[in-house]
Every structure is written in C-alpha cells, then in structure tokens.
C-alpha positions in Angstrom: -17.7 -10.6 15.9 -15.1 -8.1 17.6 -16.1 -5.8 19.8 -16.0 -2.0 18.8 -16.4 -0.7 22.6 -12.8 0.5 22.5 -12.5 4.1 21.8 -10.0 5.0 19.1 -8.8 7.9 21.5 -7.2 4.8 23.5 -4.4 5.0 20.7 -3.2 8.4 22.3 -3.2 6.7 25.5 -0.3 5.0 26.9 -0.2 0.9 27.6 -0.5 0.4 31.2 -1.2 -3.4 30.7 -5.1 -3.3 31.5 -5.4 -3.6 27.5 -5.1 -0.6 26.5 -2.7 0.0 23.8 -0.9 2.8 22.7 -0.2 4.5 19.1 3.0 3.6 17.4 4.8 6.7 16.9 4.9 7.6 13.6 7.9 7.2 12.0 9.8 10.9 10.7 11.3 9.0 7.9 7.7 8.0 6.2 8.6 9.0 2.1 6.9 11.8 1.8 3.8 11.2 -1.5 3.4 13.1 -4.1 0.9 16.2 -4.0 -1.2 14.5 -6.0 -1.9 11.3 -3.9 -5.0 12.5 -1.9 -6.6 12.3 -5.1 -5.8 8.6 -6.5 -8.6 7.3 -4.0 -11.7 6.6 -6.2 -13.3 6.9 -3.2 -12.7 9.1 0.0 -12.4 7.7 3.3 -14.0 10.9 4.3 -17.4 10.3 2.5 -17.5 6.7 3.8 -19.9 7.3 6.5 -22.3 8.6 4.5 -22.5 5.9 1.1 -22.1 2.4 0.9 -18.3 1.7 0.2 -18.2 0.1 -3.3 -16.7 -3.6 -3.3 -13.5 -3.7 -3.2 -13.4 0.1 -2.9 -13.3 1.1 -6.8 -16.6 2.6 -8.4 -17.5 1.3 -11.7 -15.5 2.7 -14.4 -14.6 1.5 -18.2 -11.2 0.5 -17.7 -9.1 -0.9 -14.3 -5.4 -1.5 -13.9 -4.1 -3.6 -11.7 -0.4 -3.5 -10.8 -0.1 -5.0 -7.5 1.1 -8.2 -7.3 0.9 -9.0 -10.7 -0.2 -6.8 -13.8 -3.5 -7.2 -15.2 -6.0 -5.3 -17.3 -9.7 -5.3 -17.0 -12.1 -4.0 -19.7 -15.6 -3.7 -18.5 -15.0 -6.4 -15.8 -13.0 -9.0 -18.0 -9.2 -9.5 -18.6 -7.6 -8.0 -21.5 -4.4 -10.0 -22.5 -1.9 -7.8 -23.9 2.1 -7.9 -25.1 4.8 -6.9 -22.5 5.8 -3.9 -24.4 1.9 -2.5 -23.7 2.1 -3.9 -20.5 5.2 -1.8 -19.3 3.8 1.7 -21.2 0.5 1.3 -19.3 2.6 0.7 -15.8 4.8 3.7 -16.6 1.9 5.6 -17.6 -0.2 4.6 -14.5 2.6 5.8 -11.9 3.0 9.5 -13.5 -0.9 10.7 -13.1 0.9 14.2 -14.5 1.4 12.3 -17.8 4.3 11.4 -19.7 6.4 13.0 -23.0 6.6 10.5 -25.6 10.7 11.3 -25.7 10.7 10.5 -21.8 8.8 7.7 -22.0 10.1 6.3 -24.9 13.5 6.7 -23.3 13.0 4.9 -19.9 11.3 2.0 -21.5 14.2 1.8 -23.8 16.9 3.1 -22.9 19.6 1.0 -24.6 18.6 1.4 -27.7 18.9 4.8 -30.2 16.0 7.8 -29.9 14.8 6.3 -33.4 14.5 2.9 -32.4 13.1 4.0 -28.9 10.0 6.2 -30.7 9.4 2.5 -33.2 9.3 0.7 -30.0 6.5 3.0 -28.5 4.6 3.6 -31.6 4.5 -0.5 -32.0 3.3 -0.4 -27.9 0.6 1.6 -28.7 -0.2 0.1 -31.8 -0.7 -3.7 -29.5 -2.8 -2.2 -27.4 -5.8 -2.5 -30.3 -8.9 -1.8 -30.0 -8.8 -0.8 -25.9 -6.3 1.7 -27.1 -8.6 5.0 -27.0 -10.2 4.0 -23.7 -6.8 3.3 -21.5 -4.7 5.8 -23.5 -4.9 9.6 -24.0 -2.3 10.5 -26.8 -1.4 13.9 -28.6 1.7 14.7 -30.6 3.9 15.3 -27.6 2.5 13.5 -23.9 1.1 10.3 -23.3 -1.2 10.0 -20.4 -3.7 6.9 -18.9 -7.1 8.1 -19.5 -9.0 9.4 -16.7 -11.2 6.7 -16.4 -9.1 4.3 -15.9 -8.8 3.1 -12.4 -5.1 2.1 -11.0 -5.1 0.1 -7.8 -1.7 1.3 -6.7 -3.1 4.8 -7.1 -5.7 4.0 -4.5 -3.2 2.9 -1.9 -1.5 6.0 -2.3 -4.4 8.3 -1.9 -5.9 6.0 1.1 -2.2 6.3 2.4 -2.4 10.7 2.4 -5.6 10.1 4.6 -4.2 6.7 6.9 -0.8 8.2 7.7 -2.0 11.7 9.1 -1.0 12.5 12.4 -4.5 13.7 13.7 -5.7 9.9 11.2 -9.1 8.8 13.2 -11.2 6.3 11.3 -14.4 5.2 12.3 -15.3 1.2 12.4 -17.0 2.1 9.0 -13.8 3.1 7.4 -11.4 0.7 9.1 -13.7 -1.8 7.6 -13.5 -0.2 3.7 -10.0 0.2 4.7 -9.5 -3.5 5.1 -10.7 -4.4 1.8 -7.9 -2.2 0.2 -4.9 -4.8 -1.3 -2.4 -3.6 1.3 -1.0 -7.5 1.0 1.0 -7.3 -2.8 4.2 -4.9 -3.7 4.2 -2.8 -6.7 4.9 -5.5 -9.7 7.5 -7.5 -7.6 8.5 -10.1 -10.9 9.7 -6.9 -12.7 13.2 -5.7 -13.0 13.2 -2.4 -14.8 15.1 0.2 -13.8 12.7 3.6 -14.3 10.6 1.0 -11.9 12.5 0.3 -8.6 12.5 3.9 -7.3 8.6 3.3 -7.4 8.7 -0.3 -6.1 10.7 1.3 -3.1 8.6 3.9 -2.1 5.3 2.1 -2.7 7.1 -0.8 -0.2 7.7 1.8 2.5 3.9 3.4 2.3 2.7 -0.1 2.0 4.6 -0.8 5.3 3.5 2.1 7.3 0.1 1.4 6.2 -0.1 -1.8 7.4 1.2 -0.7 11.0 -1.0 2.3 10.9 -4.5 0.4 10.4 -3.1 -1.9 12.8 -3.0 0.0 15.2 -6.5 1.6 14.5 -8.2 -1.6 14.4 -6.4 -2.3 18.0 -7.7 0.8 19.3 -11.4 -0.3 18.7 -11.2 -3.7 19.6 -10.5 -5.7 16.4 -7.6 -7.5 17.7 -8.1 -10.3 15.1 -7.8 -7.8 11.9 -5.2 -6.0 14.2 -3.3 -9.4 14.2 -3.9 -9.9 10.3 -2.2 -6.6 9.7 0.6 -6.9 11.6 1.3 -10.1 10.7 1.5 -9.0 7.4 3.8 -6.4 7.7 6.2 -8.9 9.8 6.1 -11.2 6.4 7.0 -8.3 4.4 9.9 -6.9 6.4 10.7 -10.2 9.1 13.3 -7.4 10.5 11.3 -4.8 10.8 10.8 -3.5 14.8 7.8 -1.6 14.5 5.8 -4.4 12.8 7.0 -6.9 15.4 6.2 -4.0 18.0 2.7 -3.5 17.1 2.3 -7.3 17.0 3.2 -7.7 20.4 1.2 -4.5 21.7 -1.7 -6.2 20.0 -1.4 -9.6 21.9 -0.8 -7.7 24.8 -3.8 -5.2 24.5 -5.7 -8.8 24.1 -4.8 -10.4 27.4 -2.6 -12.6 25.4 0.7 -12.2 26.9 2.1 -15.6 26.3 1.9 -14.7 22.6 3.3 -10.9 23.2 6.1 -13.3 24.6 6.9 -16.1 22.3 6.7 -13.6 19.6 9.6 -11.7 21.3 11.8 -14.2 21.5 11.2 -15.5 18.3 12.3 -11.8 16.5 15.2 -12.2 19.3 16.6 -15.0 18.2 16.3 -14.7 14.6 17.7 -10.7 14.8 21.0 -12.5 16.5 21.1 -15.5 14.4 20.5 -14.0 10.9 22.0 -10.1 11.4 24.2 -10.4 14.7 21.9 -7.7 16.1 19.7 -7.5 19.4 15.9 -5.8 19.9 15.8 -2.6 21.2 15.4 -1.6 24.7 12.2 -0.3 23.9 10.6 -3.5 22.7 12.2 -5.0 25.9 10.9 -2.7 28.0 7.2 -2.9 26.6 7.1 -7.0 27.9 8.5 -6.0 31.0 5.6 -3.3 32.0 3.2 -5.8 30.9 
C-alpha cells in the first residue's frame, strides 16, 4: 500500500534531494485538442469524488468502441464481429464527434476509386453492419454520425487528457486512482495504415505521451512511487528517446531514496542516445543526478 502523505503541492516544489520531487514542466508544444474533448469523458474527473468511478471508467451504455490497440465492438457487453469496410467507417466516424458527410467520408475511405464507386462502397459498409446498424449509426441523407450512445475509448482519453494536462491539473488520490484505470498503455489502431488515419494516430501518440508523464508525476507527488514508476516506464517503452519520460523516471527513483536506480537508468538512456542517434542527454538531466 503506498503512502498518500505527500502533498500534491510538492509538485510545485523544487527537488532538493530530501524526496521531494518537482513538476515536469509542461511542454509548450503539447497538440492542442479539439474543443470538443472535455466532453468525450463519459465520466468527469471532476464528479469523481463524489460517485463511485464505474469499472474501467465507462457507464453502462448500449453500444462501446474500442479503438485502442486493436479495434473491437461490444454490443451489450459481447463482441460483435464485423467486415473491415464497417470496421474502418465506425473508426472514422468515432474520431469526428461533429459527424461526417457521406461525400467526405466516402472519399477518405476510398479515395482511389471514382465518387460512384466510393458512395457503393459505403452504402455496402453500412449495409454489413446488420442488425447493430441503427444502434452504432445515425444516418440521414447527407451526414453520417456514431450514435450518441455509443461509447469510444479513445474519446475518453481525450476528454481525461483536457482535465490531466491543465496547468493548475490537481487530482486527488481518488482520481489518480480512476485515472489509472484509463488504457493510457495502447496507440490509436497501430496495425492500420490508412492515410485519413495517421494525422489521428499522431496526435493521439503525443497526448498519450504527455499523459503518461503528467499522472506520473501526480502519483509522485502523493507518494505512489510504484504507479509513478509504472507510468513512466511506459512512456520510456513508447518513445525509448524521449527526455522527459526518462526525466520523470529518474526524479521518481530519486524522490524514492532510490538513487542507484536514478543512476543506472541514466546511463542506460546515455549510452543508447550515443550508440543509436550519435546524440548526448541534456545538461539538464545531468545536472538533476548531480544535485541529488
């Protein structure tokens, strides 16, 4: 059981090498999310401390999506098997909230074949989705759109990402905990290869990242070094070139008393940063072992 003594104000605090860690800055490059974001949460980290988080942090709806790591959906609780062509509408359809025009979406899903062909391609989509049709898909004569009930994993990230990555972000042991059982660990459909996709893969990647780091830190703050460890490791696995997530990892072993760790890890990243990219650690991540 970790200890939750630690104060989560000790992340505004500078690491003086009694334990206390600091924040990671946070980054001015972060891809900014869509406006829409702070509302693909199904649940607000904001309510938390007043309801019992819901397993696995989705409420109870008809119809799930899940796009992370692999693509998979659920109709009331059980897998739904369904063609690629259905698969890569309801993907497309699930990362533009807003909706989708048939034209545009008939387009980007096939876009080396003729407008004619394109619209037979989507109506035959639809068409395989059968019977689960109506309660994942909302379609009029013009616009497509996933149906409101439909819960979308990556959608939750996104919205739990709005909340995690603001500046003044300060989450209570309740909601680090919820926060945990988010699926920060997969990329956005990493076996597929479309083009309209990659822009998405990229910036879900990057606010996957930062998330990772960000509840890191937080769980640091408040004691959790074993979670804290768990996070950062993951985002070193993600991006094994990344500073900040090698950074965090070595404030956490520090704020824990385990300097021998902070160390072996350093020189680890060192040697694989000159081996693999020619390229030395920055004075900064030098410095922090040194004022240990």
């Amino acid at each position: 059981m970790y200890s939750h003594a630690r104060s989560l104000h000790d992340l505004d605090r500078p690491h003086n090498g009694s334990g206390a860690i600091a924040t990671l800055p946070q980054p001015n490059n972060v891809i900014p999310l869509p406006q829409v974001a702070a509302r693909m949460a199904t649940k607000s980290l904001a309510n938390l401390d007043g309801h019992e988080p819901e397993s696995g942090g989705f409420a109870a709806t008809a119809a799930h999506l899940r796009l992370l790591g692999a693509f998979q959906l659920s109709v009331a609780g059980r897998p739904v098997p369904i063609g690629l062509s259905a698969q890569r509408l309801l993907a497309l359809l699930a990362l533009h909230e807003e909706g989708v025009a048939r034209l545009t979406a008939a387009g980007q899903l096939w876009p080396a074949t003729t407008d004619a062909r394109a619209q037979a391609n989507l109506r035959t989509a639809l068409y395989r989705l059968g019977t689960c049709r109506p309660l994942v898909v909302e379609v009029t004569k013009k616009d497509l759109r996933l149906a409101p009930t439909v819960s979308v994993d990556a959608r939750q990230i996104n919205g739990l990402a709005a909340q995690l990555l603001a500046r003044d972000a300060s989450l209570s042991p309740r909601q680090l905990t919820w926060t945990m059982s988010c699926d920060l660990y997969h990329d956005l459909l990493p076996d597929w290869d479309e083009e309209w996709l990659r822009p998405e893969q990229q910036r879900f990647r990057h606010v996957r990242l930062h998330c990772l780091e960000a509840l890191g830190s937080q769980l640091a703050a408040n004691g959790r070094y074993g979670a804290a460890v768990d996070a950062a490791l993951a985002a070193v696995q993600a991006d094994p070139f990344r500073e900040t997530a090698h950074e965090l990892l070595i404030r956490v072993h520090l704020a824990e008393g385990n300097r021998n760790d902070a160390v072996r890890h350093y020189l680890g990243f060192r040697r694989r940063l000159r081996d693999e990219l020619g390229l030395e650690p920055s004075a900064r991540l030098g410095h922090l072992l040194q004022s240990a």
